[in-house]
C-alpha positions as CSV (number, residue, x, y, z in Angstrom):
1,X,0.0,0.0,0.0
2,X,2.1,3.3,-1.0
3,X,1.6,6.4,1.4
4,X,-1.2,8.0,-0.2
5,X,-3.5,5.2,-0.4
6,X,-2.6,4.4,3.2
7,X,-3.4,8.0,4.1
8,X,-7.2,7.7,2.2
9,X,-7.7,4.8,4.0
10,X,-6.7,6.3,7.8
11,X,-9.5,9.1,6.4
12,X,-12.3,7.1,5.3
13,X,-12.4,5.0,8.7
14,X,-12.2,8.1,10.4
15,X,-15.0,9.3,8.8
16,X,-16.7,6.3,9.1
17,X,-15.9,5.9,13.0
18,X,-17.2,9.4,13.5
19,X,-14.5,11.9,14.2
20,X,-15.6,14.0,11.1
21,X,-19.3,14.0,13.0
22,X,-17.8,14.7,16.6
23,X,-15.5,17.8,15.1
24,X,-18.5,19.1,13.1
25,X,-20.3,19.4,16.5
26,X,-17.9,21.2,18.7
27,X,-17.0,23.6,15.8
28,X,-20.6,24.3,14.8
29,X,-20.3,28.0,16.2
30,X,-16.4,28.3,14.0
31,X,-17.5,29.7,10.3
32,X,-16.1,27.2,7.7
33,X,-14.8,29.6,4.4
34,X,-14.1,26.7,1.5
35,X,-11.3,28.2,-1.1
36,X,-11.7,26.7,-4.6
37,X,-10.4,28.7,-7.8
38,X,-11.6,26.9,-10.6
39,X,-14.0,24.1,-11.8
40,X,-13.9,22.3,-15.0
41,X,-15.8,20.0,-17.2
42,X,-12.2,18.9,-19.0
43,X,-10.1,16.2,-17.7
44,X,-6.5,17.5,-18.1
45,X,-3.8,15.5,-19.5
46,X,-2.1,16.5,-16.1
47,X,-4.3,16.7,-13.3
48,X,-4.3,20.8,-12.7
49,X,-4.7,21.3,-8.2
50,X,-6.3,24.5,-9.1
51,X,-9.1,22.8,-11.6
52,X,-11.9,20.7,-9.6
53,X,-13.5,18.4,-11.4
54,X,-17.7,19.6,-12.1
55,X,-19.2,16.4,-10.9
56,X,-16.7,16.6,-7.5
57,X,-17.9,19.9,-7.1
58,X,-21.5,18.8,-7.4
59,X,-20.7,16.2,-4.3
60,X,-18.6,18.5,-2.0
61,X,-21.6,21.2,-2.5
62,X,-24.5,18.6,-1.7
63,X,-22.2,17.6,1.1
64,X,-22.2,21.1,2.5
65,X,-25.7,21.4,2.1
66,X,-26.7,18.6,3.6
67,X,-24.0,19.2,7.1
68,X,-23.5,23.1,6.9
69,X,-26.2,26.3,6.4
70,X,-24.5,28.5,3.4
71,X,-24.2,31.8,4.4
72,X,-23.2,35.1,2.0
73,X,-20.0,37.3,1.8
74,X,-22.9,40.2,3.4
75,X,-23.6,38.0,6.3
76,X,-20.2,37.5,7.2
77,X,-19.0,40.9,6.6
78,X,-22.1,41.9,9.0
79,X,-21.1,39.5,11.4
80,X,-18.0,41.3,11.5
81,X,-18.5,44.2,12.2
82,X,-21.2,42.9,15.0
83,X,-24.5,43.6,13.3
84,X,-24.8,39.9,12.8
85,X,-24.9,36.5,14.3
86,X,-23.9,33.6,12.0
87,X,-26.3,30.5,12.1
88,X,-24.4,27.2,13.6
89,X,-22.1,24.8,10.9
90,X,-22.2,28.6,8.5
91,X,-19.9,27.8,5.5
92,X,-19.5,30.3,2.5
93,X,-17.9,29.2,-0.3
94,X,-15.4,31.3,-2.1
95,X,-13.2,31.0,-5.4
96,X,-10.2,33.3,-5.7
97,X,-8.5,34.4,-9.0
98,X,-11.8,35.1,-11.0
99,X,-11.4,32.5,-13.7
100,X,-13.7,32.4,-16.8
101,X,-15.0,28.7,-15.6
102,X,-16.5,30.0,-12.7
103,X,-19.0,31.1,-14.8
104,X,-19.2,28.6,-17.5
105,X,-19.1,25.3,-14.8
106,X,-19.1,26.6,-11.7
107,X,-22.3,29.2,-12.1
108,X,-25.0,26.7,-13.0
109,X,-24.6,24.7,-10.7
110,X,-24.3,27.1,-7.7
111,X,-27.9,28.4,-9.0
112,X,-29.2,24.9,-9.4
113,X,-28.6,23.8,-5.8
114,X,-29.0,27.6,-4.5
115,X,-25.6,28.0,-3.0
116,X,-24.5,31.4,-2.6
117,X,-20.9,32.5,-3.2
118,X,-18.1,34.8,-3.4
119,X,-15.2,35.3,-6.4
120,X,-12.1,37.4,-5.5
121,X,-11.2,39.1,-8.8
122,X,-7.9,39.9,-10.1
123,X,-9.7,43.3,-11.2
124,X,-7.3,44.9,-13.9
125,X,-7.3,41.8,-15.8
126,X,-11.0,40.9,-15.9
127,X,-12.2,40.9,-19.6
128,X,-8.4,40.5,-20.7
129,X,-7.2,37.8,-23.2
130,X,-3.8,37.1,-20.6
131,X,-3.4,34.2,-18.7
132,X,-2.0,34.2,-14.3
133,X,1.6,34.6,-15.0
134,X,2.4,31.4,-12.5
135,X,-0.3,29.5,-14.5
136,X,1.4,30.5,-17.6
137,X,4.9,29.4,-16.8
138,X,3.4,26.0,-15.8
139,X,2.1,25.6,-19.3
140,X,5.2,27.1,-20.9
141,X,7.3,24.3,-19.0
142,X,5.0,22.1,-19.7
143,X,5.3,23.0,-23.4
144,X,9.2,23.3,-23.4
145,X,9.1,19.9,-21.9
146,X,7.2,18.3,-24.9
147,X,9.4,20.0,-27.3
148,X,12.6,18.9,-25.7
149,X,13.4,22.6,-24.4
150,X,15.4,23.1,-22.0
151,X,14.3,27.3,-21.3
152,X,17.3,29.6,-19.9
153,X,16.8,29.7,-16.3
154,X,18.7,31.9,-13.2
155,X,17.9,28.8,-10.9
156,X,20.6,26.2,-11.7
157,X,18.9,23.6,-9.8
158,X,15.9,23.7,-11.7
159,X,17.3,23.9,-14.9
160,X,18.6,20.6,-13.7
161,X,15.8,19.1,-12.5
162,X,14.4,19.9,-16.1
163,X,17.1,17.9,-18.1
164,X,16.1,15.1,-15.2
165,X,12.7,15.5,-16.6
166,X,10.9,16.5,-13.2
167,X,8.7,19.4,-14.2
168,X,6.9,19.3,-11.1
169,X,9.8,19.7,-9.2
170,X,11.5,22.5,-11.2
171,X,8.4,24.5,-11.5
172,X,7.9,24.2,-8.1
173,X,11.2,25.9,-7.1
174,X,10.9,28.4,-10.3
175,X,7.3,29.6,-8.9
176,X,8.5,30.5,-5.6
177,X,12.0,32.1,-6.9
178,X,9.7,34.4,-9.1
179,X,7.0,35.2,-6.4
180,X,9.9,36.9,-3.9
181,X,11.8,38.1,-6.9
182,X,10.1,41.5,-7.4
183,X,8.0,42.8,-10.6
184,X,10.8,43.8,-12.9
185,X,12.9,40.2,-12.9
186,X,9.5,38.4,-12.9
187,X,8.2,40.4,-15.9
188,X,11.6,40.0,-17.6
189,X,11.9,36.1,-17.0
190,X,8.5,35.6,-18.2
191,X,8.8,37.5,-21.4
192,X,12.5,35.5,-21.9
193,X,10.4,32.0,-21.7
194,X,7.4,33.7,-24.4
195,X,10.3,34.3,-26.9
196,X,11.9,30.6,-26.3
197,X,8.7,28.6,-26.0
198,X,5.4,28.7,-28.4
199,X,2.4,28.4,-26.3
200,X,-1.1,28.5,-27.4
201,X,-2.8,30.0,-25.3
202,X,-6.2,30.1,-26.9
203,X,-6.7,26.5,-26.3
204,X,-6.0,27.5,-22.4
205,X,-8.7,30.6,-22.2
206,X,-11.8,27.8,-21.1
207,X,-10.2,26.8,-17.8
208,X,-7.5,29.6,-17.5
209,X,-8.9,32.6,-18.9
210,X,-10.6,35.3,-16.6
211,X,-13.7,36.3,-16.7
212,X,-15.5,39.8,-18.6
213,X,-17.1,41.9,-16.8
214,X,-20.2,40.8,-18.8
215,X,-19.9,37.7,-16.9
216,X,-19.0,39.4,-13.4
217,X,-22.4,41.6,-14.0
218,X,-24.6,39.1,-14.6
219,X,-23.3,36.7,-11.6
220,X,-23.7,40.0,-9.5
221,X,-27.4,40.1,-11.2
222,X,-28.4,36.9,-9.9
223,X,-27.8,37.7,-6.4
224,X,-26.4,34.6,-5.8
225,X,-22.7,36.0,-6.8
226,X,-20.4,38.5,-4.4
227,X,-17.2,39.9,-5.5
228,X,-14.1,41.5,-3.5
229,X,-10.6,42.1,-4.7
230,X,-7.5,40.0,-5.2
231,X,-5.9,42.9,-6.0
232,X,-4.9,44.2,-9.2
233,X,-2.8,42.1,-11.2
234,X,-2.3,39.3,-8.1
235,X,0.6,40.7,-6.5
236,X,1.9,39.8,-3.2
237,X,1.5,43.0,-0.4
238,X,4.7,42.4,1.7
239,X,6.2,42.7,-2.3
240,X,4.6,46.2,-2.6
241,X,6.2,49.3,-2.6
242,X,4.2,52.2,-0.8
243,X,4.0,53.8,-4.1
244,X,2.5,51.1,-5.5
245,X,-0.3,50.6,-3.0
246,X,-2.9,53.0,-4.6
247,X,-2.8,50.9,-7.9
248,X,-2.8,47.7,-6.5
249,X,-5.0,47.4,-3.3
250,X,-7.2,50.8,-3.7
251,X,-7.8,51.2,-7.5
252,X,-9.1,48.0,-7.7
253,X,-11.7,48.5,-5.2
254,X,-12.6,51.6,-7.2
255,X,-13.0,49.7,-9.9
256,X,-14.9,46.8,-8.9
257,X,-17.7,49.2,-7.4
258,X,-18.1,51.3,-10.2
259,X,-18.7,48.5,-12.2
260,X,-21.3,46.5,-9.9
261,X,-22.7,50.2,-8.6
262,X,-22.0,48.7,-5.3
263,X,-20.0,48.9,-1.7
264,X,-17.2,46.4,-2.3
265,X,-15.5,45.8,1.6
266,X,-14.0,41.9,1.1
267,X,-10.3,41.4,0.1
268,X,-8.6,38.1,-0.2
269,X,-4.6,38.0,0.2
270,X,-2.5,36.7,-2.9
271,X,-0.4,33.5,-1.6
272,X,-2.5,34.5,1.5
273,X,0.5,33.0,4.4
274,X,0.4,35.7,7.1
275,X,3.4,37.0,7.9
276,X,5.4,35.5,4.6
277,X,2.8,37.4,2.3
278,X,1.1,40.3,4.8
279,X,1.6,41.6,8.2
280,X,-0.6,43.9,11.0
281,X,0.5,47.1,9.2
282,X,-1.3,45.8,6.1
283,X,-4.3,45.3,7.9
284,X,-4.4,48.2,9.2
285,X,-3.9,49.6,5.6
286,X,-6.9,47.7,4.7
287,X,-9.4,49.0,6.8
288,X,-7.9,52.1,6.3
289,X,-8.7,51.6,3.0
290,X,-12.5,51.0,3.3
291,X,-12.3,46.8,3.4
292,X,-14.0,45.1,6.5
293,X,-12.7,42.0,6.2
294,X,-9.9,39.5,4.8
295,X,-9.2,36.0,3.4
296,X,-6.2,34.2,3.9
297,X,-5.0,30.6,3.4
298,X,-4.0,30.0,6.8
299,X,-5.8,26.2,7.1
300,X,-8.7,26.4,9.6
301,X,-11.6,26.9,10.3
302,X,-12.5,30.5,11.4
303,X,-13.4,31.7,15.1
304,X,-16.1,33.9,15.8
305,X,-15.5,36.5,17.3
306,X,-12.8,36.0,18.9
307,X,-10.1,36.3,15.9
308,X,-9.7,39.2,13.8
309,X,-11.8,39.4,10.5
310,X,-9.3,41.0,8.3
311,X,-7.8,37.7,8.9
312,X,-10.3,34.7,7.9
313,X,-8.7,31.4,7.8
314,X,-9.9,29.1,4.4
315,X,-10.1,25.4,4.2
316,X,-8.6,24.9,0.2
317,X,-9.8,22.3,-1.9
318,X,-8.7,21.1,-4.8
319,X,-7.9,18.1,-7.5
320,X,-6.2,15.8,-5.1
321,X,-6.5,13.3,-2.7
322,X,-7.8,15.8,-0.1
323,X,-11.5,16.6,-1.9
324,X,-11.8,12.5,-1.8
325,X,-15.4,12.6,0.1
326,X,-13.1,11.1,3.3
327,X,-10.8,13.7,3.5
328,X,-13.1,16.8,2.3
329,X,-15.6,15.9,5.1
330,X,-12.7,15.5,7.7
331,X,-10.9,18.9,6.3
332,X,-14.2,20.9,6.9
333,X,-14.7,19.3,10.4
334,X,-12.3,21.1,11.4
335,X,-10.3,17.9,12.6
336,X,-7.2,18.1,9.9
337,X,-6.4,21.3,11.0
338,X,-6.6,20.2,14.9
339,X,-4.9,17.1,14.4
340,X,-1.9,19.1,12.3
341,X,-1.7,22.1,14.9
342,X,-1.4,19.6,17.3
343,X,0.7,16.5,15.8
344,X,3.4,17.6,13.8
345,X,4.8,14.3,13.1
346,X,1.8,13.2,10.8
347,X,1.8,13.0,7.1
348,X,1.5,16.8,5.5
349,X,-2.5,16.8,4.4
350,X,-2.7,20.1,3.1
351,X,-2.9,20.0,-1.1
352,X,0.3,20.1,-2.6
353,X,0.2,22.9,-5.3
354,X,0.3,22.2,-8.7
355,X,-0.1,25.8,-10.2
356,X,0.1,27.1,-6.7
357,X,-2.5,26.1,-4.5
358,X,-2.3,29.2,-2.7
359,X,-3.0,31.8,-5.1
């Protein structure tokens, strides 16, 4: 039995012995906040961590249905700021990034089972034709790999781990280099790769693409839909200059209201690791700002009201072993994130990132 399917089998008689049940119970006043990005209908030649299949969509929503009360971005905001009181087992669901198959997959089905949600947009590239830069450079290697191409790269180990034919690997260090390496090297390294490696990116807009404001309108229409920002243009806020926090954290805002003719107060952190990717003076910047509350991708579930709301902690789920019905009902429990603040020594649960889980 290899390590994974021993771990999916420790989860299912978990679940099946209770603990999921037990943990739902004394966490049923905690808010559960679900972070998904995108949903698909394809079936990748690689399996993508960011791209849910529909149909496990469909069973982790009739699962929360059927264990939790879906609440909206307003009533958590409200709760908040104390005007509110969230029913017991409240889970909202959120999906950060904006991608165009939220609407095309992920849309219909919310408004067939009457789930309410929120999408963080990446607001200066809705209705663009451009892809996530760390989605891109997956697909780039990806491509490069296919044609034999070994790209020009500043990371030595990655360019071996290339040769060595471990793309995971080597995107996985080249990711992380380019997130910490500051706009201008980031930009530059991207546009080296374009000019080495043909990628069409056409046949990537379904899944990868972001959505139009068209398709942000009508969502907002339905009353079904919230939005807040993931910034402009998804950049990290311990990477901003102060210059550059008007463009990135405030302009967006501006933007997003104008265009629903509504208050927009949520904000969800890109990378989303407090203290590696924000700090206290950012949320005080934040509210400064006019924004009421914040997502993060700290894994847990999220205490009312005893932790700060600027600061709401996300359970992630994605294509991998962890949305197996096991481990998806044991993640929202609350008990994975007990049992790995608690036990260090056990197995890492949390979904390893393919094109980043934490975006």
């Amino acid at each position: 039995m290899t390590p994974l399917s021993l771990k999916q089998a420790v989860m299912q008689t978990a679940d099946l012995l209770g603990v999921a049940r037990f943990f739902r119970f004394i966490n049923r006043k905690k808010l559960l906040v679900v972070m998904y990005h995108g949903i698909t209908a394809h079936r990748h030649s690689v399996p993508i961590w960011t791209q849910l299949p529909l149909e496990r969509f469909r069973g982790q929503l009739e699962f929360l249905c059927s264990h939790y009360q879906p609440v909206t971005l307003k009533q958590v905001t409200a709760a908040g700021n104390g005007e509110h009181t969230l029913p017991e087992r409240a889970v909202l669901i959120t999906f950060d990034d904006g991608l165009s198959n939220n609407y095309s997959c992920a849309f219909p089905l919310l408004q067939q089972l009457g789930v309410p949600a929120t999408i963080f947009l990446t607001v200066d590239l809705i209705g663009s034709s451009q892809l996530l830069w760390f989605d891109e450079l997956f697909f780039l290697l990806q491509q490069a790999d296919a044609e034999g191409i070994i790209p020009k790269l500043d990371n030595p180990e990655a360019a071996a781990l290339l040769q060595a034919n471990q793309l995971w690997a080597a995107y996985g260090l080249i990711v992380e280099d380019l997130k910490r390496s500051g706009p201008t090297h980031r930009t530059e390294t991207m546009q080296r790769l374009r000019t080495e490696i043909h990628l069409n990116h056409a046949g990537l807009l379904e899944d990868f693409g972001l959505l139009t404001w068209d398709q942000v309108r009508t969502m907002h229409n339905s009353g079904l839909v919230s939005f807040g920002v993931h910034t402009a243009t998804h950049r990290i806020l311990t990477e901003l200059a102060d210059a550059e926090w008007h463009q990135e954290i405030i302009s967006p805002k501006q933007t997003l209201e104008q265009e629903l003719g509504s208050r927009v107060t949520a904000f969800c952190f890109p990378n989303g690791r407090p203290g590696d990717d924000f700090n206290a003076t950012h949320l005080a910047r934040l509210r400064k700002a006019g924004y009421c509350c914040g997502f993060t991708t700290e894994h847990a579930l999220f205490n009312w009201p005893t932790e700060d709301a600027m600061s709401i902690s996300r359970i992630p789920a994605g294509n991998d072993a962890t949305s197996d019905q096991a481990c998806f009902s044991l993640n929202a429990s609350g008990a994975v994130p007990f049992i790995k603040g608690w036990h260090r020594w056990l197995p890492h649960t949390e979904p390893i990132p393919v094109t980043q889980a934490q975006c």
